[in-house]
C-alpha positions in Angstrom: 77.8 107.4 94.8 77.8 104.3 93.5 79.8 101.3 93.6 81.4 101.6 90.7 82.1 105.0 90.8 83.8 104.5 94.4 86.5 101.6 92.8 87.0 103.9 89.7 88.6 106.5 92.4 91.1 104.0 94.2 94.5 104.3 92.3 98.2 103.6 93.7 99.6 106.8 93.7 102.2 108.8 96.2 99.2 111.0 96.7 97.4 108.5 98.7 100.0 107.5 101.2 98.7 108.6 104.5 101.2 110.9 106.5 103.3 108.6 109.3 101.5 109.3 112.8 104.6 108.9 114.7 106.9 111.7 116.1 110.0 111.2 114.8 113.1 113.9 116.9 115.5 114.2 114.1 116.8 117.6 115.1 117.5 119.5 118.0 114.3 121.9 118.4 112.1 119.1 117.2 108.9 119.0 119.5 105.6 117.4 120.3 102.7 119.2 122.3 99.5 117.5 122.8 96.9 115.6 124.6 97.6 112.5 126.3 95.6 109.8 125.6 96.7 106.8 126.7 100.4 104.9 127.0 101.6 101.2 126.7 104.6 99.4 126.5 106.3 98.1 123.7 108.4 95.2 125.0 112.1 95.1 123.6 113.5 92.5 121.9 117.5 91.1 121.4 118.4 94.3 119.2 115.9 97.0 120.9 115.1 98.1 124.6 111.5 98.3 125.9 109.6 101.8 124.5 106.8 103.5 126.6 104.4 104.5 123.7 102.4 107.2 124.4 98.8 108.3 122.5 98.3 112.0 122.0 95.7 113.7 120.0 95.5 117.7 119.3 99.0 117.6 118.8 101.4 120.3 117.7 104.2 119.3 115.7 107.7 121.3 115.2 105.2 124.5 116.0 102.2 122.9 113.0 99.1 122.1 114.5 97.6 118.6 113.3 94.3 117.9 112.2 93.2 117.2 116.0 90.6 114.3 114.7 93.6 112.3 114.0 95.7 110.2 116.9 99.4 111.0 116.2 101.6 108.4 118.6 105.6 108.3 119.5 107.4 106.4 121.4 110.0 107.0 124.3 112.3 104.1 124.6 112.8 103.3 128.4 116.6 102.4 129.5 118.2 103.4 132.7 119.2 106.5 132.7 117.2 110.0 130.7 114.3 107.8 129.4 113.3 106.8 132.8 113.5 110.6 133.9 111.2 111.4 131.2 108.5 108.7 131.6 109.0 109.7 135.2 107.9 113.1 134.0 105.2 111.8 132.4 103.7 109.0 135.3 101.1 111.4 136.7 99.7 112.5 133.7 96.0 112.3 133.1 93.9 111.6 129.8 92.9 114.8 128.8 96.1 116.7 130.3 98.8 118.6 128.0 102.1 117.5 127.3 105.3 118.2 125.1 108.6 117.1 124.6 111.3 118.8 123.2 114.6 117.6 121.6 116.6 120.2 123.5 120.6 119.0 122.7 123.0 116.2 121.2 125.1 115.1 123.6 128.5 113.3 122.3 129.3 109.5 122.5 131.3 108.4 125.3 132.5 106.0 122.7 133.9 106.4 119.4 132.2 105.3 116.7 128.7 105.5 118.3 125.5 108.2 117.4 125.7 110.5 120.1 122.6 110.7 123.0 119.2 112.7 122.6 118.3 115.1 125.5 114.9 116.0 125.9 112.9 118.6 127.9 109.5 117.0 129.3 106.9 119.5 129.5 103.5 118.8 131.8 101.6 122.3 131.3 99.3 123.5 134.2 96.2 126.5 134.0 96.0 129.4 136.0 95.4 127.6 139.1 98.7 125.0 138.9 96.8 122.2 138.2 97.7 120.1 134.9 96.5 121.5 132.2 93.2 119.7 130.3 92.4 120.0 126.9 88.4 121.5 126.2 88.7 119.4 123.4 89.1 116.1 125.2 85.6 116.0 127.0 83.6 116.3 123.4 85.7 113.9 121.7 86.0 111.0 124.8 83.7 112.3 127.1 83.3 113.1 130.7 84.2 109.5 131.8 87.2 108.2 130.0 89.6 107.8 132.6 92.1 105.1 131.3 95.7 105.8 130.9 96.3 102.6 129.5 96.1 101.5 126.1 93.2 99.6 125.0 93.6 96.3 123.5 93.1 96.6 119.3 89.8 95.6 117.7 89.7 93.1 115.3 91.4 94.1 112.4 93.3 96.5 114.0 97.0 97.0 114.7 97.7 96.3 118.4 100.5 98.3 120.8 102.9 95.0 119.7 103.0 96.1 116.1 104.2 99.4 116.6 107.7 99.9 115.2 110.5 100.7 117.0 111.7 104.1 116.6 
């Protein structure tokens, strides 16, 4: 193809607005399952607390598989109290292990006028042996030897763990 074929393609339109890659629990039932990749954390500022951000790939989302080529992220925001239990959940998990997180109920404000609280189920799934879980898929996408559970630092060009949004 050439050149000028390729910029005769590229129009503005709503068509061409990638999907969001981040896991947004609006509902209760809402729920992630997937691969962990990698997690980082997304230091708070004056109006938001700290977020653990974790990575996940081969995820299912609300019960629809993704494309499992794509990296879907979300974050967990880390306070005292239920976040910590669930990152607490989470600190043993392994790149290449399956996860999910479910938004299980609403639980009311203590204090009038505020939203009420999430509550989540954390989810480490194990095989028939009851060791954690790993995806097949893993290995032939980051090979035999990727062992980080940290993020790694963005590329040039690319958007580092300190951009990500605060959900």
């Amino acid at each position: 193809m050439t050149q000028e074929k390729v910029q005769d393609q590229e129009e503005f339109s709503a068509e061409n607005i990638p999907k969001s890659n981040w896991m947004k629990f609006e509902k209760v039932g809402d729920s992630i399952i997937g691969t962990f990749i990698a997690k980082a954390i997304k230091q708070g500022d004056e109006v938001y607390p700290a977020q653990m951000v974790y990575t996940v790939f081969n995820a299912k989302v609300n019960g629809e598989q993704r494309d499992p080529s794509e990296e879907f992220t979300f974050g967990v925001t880390i306070r005292e109290g239920n976040a910590n239990f669930i990152n607490n959940k989470f600190s043993k998990l392994k790149p290449g292990n399956r996860f999910g997180l479910k938004f299980e109920k609403e639980i009311p404000p203590k204090k009038k006028g505020f939203h009420p609280a999430k509550s989540f189920m954390p989810n480490v799934f194990k095989d028939a042996e009851g060791a954690y879980k790993v995806d097949p898929m893993y290995s032939q996408i980051y090979g035999e030897n990727f062992e980080t559970s940290e993020a790694v630092p963005a590329a040039e060009g690319e958007i580092g763990v300190d951009a990500i949004p605060f959900n």
